[in-house]
C-alpha positions in Angstrom: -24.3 -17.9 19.1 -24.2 -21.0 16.9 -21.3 -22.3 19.5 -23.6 -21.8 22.4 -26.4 -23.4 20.8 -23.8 -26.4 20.2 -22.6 -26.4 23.7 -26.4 -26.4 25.5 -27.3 -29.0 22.8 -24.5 -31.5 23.9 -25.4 -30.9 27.3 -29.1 -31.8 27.3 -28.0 -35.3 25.3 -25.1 -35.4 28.0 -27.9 -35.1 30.7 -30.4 -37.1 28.9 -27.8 -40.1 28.9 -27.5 -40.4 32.3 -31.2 -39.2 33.7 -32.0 -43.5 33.2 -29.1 -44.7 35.0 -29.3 -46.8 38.3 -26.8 -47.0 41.5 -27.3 -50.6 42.5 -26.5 -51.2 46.2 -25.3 -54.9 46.3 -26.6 -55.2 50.0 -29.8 -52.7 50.5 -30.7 -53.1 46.8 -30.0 -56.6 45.3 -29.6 -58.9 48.6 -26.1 -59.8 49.1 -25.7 -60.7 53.1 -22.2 -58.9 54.2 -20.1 -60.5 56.9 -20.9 -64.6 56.5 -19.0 -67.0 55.4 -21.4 -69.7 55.2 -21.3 -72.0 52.4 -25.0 -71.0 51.4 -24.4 -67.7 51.7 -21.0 -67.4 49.4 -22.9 -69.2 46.6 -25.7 -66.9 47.1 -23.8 -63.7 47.3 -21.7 -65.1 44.1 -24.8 -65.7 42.4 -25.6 -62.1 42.6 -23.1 -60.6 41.2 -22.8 -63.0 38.4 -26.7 -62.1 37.7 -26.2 -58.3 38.5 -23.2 -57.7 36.3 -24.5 -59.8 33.5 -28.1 -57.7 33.4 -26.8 -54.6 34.0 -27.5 -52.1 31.5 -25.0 -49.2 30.1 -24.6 -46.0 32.8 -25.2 -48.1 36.0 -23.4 -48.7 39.4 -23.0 -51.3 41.1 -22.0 -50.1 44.8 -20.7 -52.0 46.8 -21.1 -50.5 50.7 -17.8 -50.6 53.2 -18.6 -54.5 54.4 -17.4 -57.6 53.4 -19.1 -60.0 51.0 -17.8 -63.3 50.9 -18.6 -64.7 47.0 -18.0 -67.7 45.4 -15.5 -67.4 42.5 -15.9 -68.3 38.8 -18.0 -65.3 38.0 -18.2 -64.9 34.4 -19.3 -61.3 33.1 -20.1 -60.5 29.4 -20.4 -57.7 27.1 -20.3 -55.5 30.1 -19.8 -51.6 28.8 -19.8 -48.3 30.5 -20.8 -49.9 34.1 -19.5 -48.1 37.4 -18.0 -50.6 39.6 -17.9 -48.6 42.9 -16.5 -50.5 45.7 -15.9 -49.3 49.1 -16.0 -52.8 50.8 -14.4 -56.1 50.4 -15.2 -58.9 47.9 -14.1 -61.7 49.4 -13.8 -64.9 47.4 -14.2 -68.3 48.7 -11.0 -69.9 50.1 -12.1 -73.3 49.0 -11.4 -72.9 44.9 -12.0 -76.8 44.5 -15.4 -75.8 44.6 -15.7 -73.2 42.3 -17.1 -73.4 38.6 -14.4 -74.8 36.1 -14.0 -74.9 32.8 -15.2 -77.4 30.2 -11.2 -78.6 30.2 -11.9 -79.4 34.4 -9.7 -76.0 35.1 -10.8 -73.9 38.1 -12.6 -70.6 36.6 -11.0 -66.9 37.6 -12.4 -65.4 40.8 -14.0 -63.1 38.0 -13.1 -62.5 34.3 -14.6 -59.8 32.4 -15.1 -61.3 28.5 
């Protein structure tokens, strides 16, 4: 009895963990334009995810539908935990890495760094 009790109790918190979490469609959901390679459109797309990943709370996922999304690079993602990247597409980054974010030292940032 006392071990069924245990096992329905770990359930409910189980359940009650995830009943806040979100699926985040980058396209439908948060704006990113799939299949353009314009120069306003990577640094929009990039700006996104940077935003997106950086806001996103514990449980979520981010989806990412079977297009391509052309970002800029240099996205910089922190204290990220227990996020769902879920990617059936294509993130594209930017050929041009010239024009990407850099480092205080001048350096070219990562397409993306998780710190």
């Amino acid at each position: 009895m006392a071990a069924t009790l245990l096992l329905v109790f770990v359930t409910i918190l189980a359940h009650a963990s995830t009943v806040n979490c979100k699926v985040l469609n980058f396209e439908t959901d948060l704006g990113a334009i799939p299949d353009d390679s314009s120069v306003s459109t990577i640094w929009e797309n990039g700006r996104i995810l940077n935003e997106t990943l950086n806001n996103f709370g514990s449980g979520n996922t981010l989806y990412i539908p079977a297009k391509t999304f052309v970002v800029m690079g240099g996205i910089l993602v922190k204290d990220l935990t227990s996020t769902t990247l879920h990617i059936d597409g294509t993130l594209q980054f930017a050929k041009y890495s010239a024009d990407w974010p850099k480092r205080t030292t001048g350096e070219v940032r990562a397409c993306i760094e998780f710190v």
